[in-house]
C-alpha positions in Angstrom: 25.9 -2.5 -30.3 25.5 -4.4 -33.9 26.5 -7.0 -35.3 26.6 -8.2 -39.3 23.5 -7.0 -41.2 21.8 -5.9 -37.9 21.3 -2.4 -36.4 20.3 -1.3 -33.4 16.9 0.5 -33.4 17.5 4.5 -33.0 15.7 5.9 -29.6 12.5 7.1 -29.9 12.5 10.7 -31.6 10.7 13.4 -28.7 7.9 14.4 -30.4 7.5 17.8 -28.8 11.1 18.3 -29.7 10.3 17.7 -33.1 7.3 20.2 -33.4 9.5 22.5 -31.8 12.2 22.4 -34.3 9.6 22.5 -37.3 8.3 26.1 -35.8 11.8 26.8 -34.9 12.2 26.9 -39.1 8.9 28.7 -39.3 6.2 25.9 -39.4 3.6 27.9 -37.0 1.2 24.6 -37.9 3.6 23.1 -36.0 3.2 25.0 -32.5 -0.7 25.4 -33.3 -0.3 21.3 -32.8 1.5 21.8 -29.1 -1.0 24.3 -27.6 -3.5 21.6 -28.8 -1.8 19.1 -26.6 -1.1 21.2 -23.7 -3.7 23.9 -23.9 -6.2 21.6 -21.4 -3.3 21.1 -18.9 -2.2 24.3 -18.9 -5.7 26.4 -18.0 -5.8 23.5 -15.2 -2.5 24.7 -13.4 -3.8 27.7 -13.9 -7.0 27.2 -12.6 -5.6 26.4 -9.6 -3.0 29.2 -8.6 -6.3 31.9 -9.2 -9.5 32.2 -8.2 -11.1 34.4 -10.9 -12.4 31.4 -13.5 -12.6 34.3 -16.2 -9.1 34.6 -16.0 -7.9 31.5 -16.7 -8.2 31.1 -20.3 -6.7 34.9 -20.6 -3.4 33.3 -18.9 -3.3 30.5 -20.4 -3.2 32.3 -24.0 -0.7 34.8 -23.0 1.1 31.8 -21.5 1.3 30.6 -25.2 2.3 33.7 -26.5 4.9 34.4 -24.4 6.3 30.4 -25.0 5.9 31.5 -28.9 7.9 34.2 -28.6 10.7 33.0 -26.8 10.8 29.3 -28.2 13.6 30.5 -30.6 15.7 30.4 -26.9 14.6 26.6 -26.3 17.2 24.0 -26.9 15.6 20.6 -25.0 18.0 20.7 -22.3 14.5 20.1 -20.3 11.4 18.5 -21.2 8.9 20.7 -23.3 6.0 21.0 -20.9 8.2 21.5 -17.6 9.3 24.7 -20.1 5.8 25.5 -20.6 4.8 25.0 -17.2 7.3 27.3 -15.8 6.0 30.1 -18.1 3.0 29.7 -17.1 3.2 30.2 -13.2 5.3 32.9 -14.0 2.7 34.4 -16.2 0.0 33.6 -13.8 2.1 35.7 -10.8 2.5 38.4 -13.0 -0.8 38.9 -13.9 -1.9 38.2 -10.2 0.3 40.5 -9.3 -0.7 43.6 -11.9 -4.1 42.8 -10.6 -3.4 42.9 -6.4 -5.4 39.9 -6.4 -3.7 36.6 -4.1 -3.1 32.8 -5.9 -5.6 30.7 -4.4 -6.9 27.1 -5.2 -10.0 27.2 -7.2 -12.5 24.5 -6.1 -11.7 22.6 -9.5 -8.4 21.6 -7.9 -9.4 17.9 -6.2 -11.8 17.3 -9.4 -10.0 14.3 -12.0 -10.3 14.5 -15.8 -10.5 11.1 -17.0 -9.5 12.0 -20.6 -6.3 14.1 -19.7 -2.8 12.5 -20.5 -2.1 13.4 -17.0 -4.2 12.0 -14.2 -5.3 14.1 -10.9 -4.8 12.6 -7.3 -7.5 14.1 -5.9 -10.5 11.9 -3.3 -12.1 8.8 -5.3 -15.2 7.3 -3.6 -15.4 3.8 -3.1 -17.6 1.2 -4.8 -19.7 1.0 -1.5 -21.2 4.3 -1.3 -23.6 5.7 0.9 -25.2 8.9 1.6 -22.9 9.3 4.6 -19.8 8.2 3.2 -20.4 10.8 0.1 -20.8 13.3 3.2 -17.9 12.5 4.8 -15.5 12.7 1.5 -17.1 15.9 0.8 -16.2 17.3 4.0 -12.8 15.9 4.1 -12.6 17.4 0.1 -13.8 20.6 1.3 -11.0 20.8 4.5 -8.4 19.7 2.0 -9.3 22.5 -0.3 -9.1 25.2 2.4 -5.5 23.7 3.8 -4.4 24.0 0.6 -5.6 27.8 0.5 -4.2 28.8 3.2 -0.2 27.4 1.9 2.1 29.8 1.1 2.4 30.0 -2.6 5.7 28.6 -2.5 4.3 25.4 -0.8 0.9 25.1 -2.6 2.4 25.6 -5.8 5.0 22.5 -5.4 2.6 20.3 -3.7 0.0 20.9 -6.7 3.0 20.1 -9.2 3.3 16.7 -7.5 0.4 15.5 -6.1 -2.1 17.0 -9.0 -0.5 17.8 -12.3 2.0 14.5 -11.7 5.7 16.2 -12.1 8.8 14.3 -10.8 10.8 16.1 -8.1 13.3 17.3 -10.7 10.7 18.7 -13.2 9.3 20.3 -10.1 12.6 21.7 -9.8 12.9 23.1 -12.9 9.4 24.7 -13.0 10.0 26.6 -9.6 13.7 27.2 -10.5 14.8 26.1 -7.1 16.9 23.2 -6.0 15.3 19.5 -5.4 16.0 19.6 -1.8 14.4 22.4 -1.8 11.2 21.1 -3.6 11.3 18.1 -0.7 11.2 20.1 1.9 7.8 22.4 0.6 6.4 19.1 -0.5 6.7 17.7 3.0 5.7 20.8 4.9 3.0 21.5 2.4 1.6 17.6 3.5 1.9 17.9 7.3 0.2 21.2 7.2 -3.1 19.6 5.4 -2.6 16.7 7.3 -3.2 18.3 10.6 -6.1 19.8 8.9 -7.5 16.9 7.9 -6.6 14.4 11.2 -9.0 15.5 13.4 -12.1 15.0 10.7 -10.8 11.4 9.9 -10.4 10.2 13.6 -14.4 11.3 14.1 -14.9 9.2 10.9 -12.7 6.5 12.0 -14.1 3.0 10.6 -15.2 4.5 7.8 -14.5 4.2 4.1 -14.2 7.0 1.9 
């Protein structure tokens, strides 16, 4: 809406959008600038769907390359990174799967990074820490690592998508290329099974802070 000598300000211009146009034209600068912003997030999903740590960053880059080479096909109707991260778990299954080895969480997964755009979930201690209570949320971290390991794919995959890497429901969605109901129901299942893992070691803890 305007009135007489005003304008409305225009919405904010996407800047991965942008840099995706400029290398769409041939400004390779221009993608060199997105793998800069998403190279650190993308070798963490990784780092969680394989065990091998020396295969990470060899996914991650053929992740790139493979986003490079088909970014001429890209046209926004999704966010940049859901794009990016949907390449890369396909990228990490394929190469997974050339190998025979099986996706498993690496024990990076319940670690933060304070200086990533996108923050983990994982166990925080408490300002009142003791040798026991550091104990105890290390054994609970360690159960809730091995739950996680022993998820389908399917479920592991969407439950790392939300609870670690931050995505909504319908970025989850488009990343796994199934429908949102769909995502629900692995997120749920994917909870209650680690729950049940993890019940029995809280209620010997019970009264304690982790």
């Amino acid at each position: 809406m305007t009135t007489e000598g005003v304008t409305a300000p225009p919405p904010a211009p996407d800047s991965d959008w942008m840099l995706v146009e400029r290398c769409q034209a041939g400004d390779k600068r221009a993608f060199e600038l997105l793998v800069v912003k998403y190279e650190r997030r993308i070798q963490r999903l990784i780092g969680r769907m394989v065990r091998d740590v020396d295969l990470v960053e060899d996914i991650a880059q053929e992740t790139f390359i493979r986003a490079y080479r088909a970014l001429h096909q890209f046209r926004g109707d999704a966010q940049f990174y859901t794009w990016l991260y949907r390449i890369a778990v396909n990228t990490a299954k394929k190469s997974l799967l050339e190998l025979k080895r099986n996706p498993t969480v690496s024990e990076s997964f319940l670690k933060t990074d304070d200086d990533d755009e996108t923050k983990s979930h994982g166990i925080e201690p408490t300002t009142d820490e003791t040798p026991e209570s550091l104990y105890a949320a290390t054994e609970i971290a360690a159960v809730v690592n091995a739950a996680l390991q022993e998820l389908p794919e399917d479920l592991r995959q969407a439950v790392t998508l939300r609870e670690i890497e931050g995505l909504t429901y319908e970025e989850i969605s488009s990343v796994m290329n199934c429908p949102i109901g769909t995502v629900r129901s692995r997120i749920f299942r994917a909870r209650e099974a680690i729950s049940a893992k993890v019940k029995p070691l809280l209620e010997n803890q019970s009264g304690k802070r982790w």
